[in-house]
N, C-alpha and C positions, 0 to 999 in steps of 0.2 A: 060320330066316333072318330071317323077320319079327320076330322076337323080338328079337335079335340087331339090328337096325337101329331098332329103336326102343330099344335101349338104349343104343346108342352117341349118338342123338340127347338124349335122356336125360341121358345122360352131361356130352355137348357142352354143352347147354345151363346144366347148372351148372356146368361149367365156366368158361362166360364170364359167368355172374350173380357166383362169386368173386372171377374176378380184376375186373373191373366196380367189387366194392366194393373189392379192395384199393387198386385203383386211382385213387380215389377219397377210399379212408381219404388213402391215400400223397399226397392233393393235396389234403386239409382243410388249410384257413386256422388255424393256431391263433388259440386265443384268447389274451389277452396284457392281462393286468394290471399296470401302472404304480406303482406305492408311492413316494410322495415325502414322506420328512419333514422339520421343520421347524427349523432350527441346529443338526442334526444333524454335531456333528464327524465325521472319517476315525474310524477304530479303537477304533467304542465297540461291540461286539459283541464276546461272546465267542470267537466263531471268528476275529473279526479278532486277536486277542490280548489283548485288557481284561482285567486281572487282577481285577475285583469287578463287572464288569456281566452280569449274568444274564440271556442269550436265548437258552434251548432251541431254539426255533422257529427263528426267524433262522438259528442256527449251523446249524443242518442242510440249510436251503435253500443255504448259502454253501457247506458241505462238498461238499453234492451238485449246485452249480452251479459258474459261474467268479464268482469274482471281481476288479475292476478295478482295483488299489492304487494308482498311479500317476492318480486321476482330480479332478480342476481342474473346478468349477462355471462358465462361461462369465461369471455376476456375480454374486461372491460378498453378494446383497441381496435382500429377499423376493420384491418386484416385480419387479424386472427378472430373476431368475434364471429366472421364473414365464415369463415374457416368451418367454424365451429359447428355455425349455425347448420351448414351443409354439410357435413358428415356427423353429426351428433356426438364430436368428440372432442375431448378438452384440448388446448395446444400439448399438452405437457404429451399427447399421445398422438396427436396428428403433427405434430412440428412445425405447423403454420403459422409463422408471426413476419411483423416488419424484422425483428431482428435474429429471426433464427437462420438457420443455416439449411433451410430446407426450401422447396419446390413441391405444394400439389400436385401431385403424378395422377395420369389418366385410371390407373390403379385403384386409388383414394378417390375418385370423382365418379368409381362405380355402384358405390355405397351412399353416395349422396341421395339426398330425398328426390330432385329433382330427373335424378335419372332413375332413379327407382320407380316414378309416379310414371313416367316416359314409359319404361320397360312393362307398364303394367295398365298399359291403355290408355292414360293420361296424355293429354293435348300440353303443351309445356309452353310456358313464355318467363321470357326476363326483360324486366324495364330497368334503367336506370343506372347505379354506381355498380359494377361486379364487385368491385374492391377485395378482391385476395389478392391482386397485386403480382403474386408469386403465385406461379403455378406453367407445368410443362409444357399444356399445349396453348398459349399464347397467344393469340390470332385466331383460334377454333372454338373458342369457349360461345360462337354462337352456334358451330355445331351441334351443339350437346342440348339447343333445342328448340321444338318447332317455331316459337317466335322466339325474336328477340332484337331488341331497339334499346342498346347499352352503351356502356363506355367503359374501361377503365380509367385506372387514374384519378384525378378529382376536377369536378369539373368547373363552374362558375355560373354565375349567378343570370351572367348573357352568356352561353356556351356556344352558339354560332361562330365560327370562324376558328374552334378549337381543333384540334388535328385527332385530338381523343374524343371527340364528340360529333365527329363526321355522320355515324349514325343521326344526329340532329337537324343536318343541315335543310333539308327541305319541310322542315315545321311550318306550320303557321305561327306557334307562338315563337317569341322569342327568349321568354325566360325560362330557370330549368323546369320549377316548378309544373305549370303550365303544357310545356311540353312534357311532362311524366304525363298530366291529365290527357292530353294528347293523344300518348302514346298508347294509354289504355284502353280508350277508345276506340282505339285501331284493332286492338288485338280482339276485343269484344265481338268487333264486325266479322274478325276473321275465322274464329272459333268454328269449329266444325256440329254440327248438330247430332255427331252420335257419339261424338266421345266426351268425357266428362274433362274439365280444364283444369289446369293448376298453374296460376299466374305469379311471380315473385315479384315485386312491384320493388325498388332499393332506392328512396328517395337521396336525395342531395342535404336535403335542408335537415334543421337547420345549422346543419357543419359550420365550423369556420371559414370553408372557401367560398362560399355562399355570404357570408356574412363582409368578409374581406372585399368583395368584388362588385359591390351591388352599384358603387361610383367609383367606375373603371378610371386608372390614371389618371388619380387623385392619392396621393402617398397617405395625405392627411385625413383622408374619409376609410383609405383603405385598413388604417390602425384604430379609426372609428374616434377621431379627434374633430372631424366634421360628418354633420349630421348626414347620414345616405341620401336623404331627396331633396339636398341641393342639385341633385341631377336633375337635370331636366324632363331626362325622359321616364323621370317615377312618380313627377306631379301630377297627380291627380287619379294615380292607378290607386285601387282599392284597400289592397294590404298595404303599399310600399310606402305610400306617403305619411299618411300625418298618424295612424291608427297608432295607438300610446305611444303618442308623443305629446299628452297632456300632465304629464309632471308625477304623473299616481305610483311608478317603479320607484322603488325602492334599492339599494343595488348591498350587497352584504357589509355588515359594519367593519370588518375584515381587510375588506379591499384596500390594497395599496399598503397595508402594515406590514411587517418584520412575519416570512412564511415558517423563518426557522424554528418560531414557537412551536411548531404542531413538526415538523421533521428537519432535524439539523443538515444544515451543509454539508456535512459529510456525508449523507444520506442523497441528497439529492440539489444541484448546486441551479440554484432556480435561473443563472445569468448562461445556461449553456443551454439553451434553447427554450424552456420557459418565457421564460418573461423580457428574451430580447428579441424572440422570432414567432413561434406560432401563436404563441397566447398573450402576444404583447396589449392588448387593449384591455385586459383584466387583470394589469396593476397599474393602474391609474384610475381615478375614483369617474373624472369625465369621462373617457373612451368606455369602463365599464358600461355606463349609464347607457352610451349608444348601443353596445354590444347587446346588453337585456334587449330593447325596443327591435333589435334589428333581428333577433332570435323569436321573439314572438309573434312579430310578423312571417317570418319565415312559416311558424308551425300556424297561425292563421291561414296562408297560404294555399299551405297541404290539407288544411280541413276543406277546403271551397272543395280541391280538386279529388277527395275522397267523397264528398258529400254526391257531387257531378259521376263520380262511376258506382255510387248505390243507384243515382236518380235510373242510371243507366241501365242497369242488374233488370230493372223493375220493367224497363219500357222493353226490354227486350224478354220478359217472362221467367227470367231464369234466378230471380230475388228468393224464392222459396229455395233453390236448394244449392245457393253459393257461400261457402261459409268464412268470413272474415275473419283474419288473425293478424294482430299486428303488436309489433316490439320495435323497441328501437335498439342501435349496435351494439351503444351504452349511455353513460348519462356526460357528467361535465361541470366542473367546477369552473365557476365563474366571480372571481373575488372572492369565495371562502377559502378559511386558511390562509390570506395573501395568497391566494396563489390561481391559477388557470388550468384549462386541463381534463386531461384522462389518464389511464394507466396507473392509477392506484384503486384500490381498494375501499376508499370511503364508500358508505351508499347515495351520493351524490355524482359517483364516478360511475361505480358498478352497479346501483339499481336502474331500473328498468319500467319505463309504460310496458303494461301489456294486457291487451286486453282479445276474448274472442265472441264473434259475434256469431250464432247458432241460428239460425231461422228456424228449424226443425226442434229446439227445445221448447217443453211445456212450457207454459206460460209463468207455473210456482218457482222456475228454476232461472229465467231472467233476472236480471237485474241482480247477479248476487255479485259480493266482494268475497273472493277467498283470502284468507291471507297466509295460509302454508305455504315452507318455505317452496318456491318454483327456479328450475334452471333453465337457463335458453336453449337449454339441451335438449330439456321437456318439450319445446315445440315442435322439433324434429321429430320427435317420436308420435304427438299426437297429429300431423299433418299424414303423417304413414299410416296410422292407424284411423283416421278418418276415411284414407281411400284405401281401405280393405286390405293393407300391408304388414307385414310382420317387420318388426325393425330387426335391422340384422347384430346378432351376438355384443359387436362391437361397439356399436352407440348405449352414452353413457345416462342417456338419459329417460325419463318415466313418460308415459304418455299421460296427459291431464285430463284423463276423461272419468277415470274412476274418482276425484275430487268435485268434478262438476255434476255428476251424479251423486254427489253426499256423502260416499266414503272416503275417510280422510284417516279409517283405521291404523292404516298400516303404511300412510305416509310418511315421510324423512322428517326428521326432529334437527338435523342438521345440513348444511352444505359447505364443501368443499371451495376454494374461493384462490383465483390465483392470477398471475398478471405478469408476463415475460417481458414488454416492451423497454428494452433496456437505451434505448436512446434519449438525448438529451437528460442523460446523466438521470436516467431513474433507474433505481434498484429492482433485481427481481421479488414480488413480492406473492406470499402465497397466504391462507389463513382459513377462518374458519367462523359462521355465524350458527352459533347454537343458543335456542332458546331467546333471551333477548342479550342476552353476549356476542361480541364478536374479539376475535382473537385476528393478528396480524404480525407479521416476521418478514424483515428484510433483508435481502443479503447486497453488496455493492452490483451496480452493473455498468452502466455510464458504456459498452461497448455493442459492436454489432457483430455478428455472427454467431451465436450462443450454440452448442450441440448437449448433448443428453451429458457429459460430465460436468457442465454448470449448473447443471439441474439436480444433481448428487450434494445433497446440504447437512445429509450422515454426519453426526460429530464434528459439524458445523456450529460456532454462537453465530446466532441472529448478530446484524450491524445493529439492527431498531428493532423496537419492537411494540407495538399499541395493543389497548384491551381497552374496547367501549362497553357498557353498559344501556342500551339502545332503547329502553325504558325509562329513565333515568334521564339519558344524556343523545335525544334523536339525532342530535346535530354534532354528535361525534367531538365534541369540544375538549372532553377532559380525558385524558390518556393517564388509564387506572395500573397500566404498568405494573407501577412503582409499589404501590400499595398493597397490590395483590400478588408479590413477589412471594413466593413458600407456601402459599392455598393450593387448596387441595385442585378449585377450580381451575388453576392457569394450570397447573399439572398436568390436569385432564385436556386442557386444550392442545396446550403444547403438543400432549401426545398424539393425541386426535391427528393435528396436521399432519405431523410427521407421517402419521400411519396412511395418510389418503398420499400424500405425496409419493410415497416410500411405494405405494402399490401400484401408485402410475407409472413410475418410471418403472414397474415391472412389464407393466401393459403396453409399454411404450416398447419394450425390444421382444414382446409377442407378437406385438402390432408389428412390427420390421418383419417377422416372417412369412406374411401373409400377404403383404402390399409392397409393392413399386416401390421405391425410398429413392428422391433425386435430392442431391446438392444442390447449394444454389452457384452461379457462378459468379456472381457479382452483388453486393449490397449497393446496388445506384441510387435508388431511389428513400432516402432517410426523411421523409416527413415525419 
């Protein structure tokens, strides 16, 4: 009998040490890495459908996660998309762009996801581009968390010897890519075993400085009029050399024609910074050709080295419950339209890869495509609500987890859609995608310092104004304008915009009374 009672006790007691840890497993925080790369168009992965871009890696995280196809960058721009993404708030209400008039303040950077996961047990890292560029504390943005191995600024394709990439110097690799892989690796090792992690990963590629750089001091490689691996030292590296560079790209039938067809001169004057300085290799039909081959490899690149920190996930035991998310800034026109680029509104510009990968989802629930509409806003809010956080009042956007669970009841039938970047003579432009409609209204900008009364378009006419039919017309060709002038539908849009704009710049001077608001003192830096 005595025997017998102490078995049962025995017994009991592992019993509740079991269930204890199941219970416990069943209520770990994941961990949750972030990947954001940089001009990164929709549909360049081959699981998204890309008939010549090679990503094993990627494609498998996409088969065996959801992906978001339907997903709009909040501002299609490096900074403010940057902005956005980290306080989950549109510019029009954080004031963070290349051309506003404003400074991230320690205020607005209390709200951010990144500090929020920190504040709430979270192990924190950042790799790679910060890229807001603007912002108050300058020099301390590694303080804000426990790793971090970054840069401002933009970096290059060999960033060794960069004075913004000093964080790089003692790599083993030497290119950026590579070193991002590097760096994750590091963080991996150094991750602590009782707190749960959340790493921002902000690649380089495949930006234009990346693409620019790849055969250093070389004028004629650097506008992509000579092939990149006349450099010596890319012969026979695996992405960099010959990979499509067998004839099969295709480059837009567009390229190098009259851009005014699709937005007049007045609108936006493509010789003031277009097409004589940053995006000069995407009006010419040759340099095009290179720019494709030299962007694919790029995102070849970054698959080797995401492919290299799942292998990693796995060897170190922690592949069950790290959940990947990744998006890129924005996308990028490259010879459509005649023209190069970002900071407009096409969805060549403003959509978005993005995809999330769930270890912890059923098996029925892999592998799906949503295609309701999604904001970049939405990842901010579902990275918070992954590590058990309530998004605070101010962030604009839904968290995506009631869609990947099946309800899509009471999801947005429209979005919002807007793009401040007024340099190199672009227009402020704001709009609207509803259903397979998209609405678009321009007003001039061509300057730098913009504050909340240029944002005031009240009994304002649009300068331009486009209305696609995105069923119809995916490729955004034909500008319905004209035709649909006095329907009921452009009515409806019109108003629409107005009404979301009209309510932001409300939210924008409630937002002033709650947060820190710094001026900037200088526009220096106008890429």
């Amino acid at each position: 009998m005595k025997n017998r009672r102490q078995f049962l006790k025995m017994f009991l007691m592992l019993f509740s040490i079991l269930f204890c840890t199941l219970i416990q497993s069943q209520n770990k925080k994941p961990n949750i890495i972030f990947l954001l790369s940089d001009d990164q168009r929709d549909n360049t992965f081959g699981a998204m459908g890309h008939p010549i871009v090679k990503s094993p890696n990627v494609d498998q995280l996409i088969n065996e996660g959801i992906r978001f196809s339907n997903t709009y960058i909040a501002e299609p721009v490096c900074a403010s998309s940057r902005a956005a993404l980290f306080t989950g708030t549109y510019e029009r209400v954080n004031g963070i762009g290349f051309t506003s008039s404003y400074s991230l303040t320690e205020s607005q950077w209390e709200n951010s996801y990144p500090e929020l996961l920190r504040n709430n047990g979270y192990y924190t890292g950042f790799i790679g581009k910060f890229g807001i560029e603007y912002y108050t504390f300058k020099g301390n943005a590694s303080k804000k968390f426990d790793y971090w191995r970054a840069h401002d600024g933009w970096s290059k394709f060999w960033p060794k010897g960069l004075e913004n990439c000093s964080e790089y110097f003692d790599s083993k690799e030497d290119i950026i890519t590579p070193i991002m892989g590097e760096s994750i690796e590091d963080f991996l090792q150094k991750t602590p075993s009782n707190k749960p992690f959340c790493l921002s990963v902000s690649f380089s590629v495949p930006h234009g400085s990346q693409i620019m750089s790849m055969h250093p001091e070389n004028r004629q490689a650097e506008i992509c009029l000579e092939p990149a691996n006349n450099y010596e030292k890319l012969k026979g590296l695996e992405f960099y050399d010959t990979l499509y560079r067998d004839g099969k790209i295709e480059i837009p039938k567009e390229t190098a024609t009259d851009p005014y067809k699709y937005i007049p001169k007045r609108i936006i004057d493509q010789n003031k910074g277009r097409a004589t300085q940053t995006y000069i290799y995407d009006y010419n039909t040759i340099s095009c050709n290179e720019h494709y081959i030299r962007y694919y490899q790029q995102i070849s690149g970054m698959d080797k080295v995401i492919g290299d920190m799942v292998k990693s996930l796995e060897e170190k035991g922690i592949a069950d419950n790290t959940i990947i998310i990744f998006a890129s800034d924005h996308g990028l026109l490259m010879g459509e339209y005649g023209m190069g680029g970002k900071a407009l509104l096409y969805d060549l510009a403003s959509k978005i890869p993005c995809f999330i990968y769930d270890p912890r989802l059923p098996e029925n629930k892999k592998g799906q495509n949503i295609e309701e509409l999604v904001s970049s806003l939405d990842l901010t809010s579902t990275i918070l609500e992954y590590a058990g956080i309530e998004s605070p009042k101010e962030m604009q956007g839904t968290s995506l987890t009631p869609l990947i669970n099946g309800n899509n009841k009471n999801w947005r039938k429209e979005l919002f859609l807007e793009s401040f970047f007024t340099g190199r003579d672009n227009p402020f432009c704001e709009g609207i995608r509803m259903g397979d409609w998209k609405y678009i209204r321009m007003y001039r900008g061509g300057f730098w310092g913009y504050n909340e009364t240029h944002l005031d378009f009240n009994n304002k006419k649009p300068d331009f104004e486009q209305l696609f039919n995105l069923k119809d017309d995916p490729k955004e060709m034909n500008n319905l304008i004209e035709q649909y002038e006095g329907s009921k539908l452009l009515v409806e849009l019109r108003a629409k915009t107005a009404n979301y704009a009209n309510t932001m710049n409300k939210t924008r001077e409630d937002y002033k009374q709650t947060h820190e608001i710094a001026l900037r003192k200088k526009n220096k830096n106008k890429k």
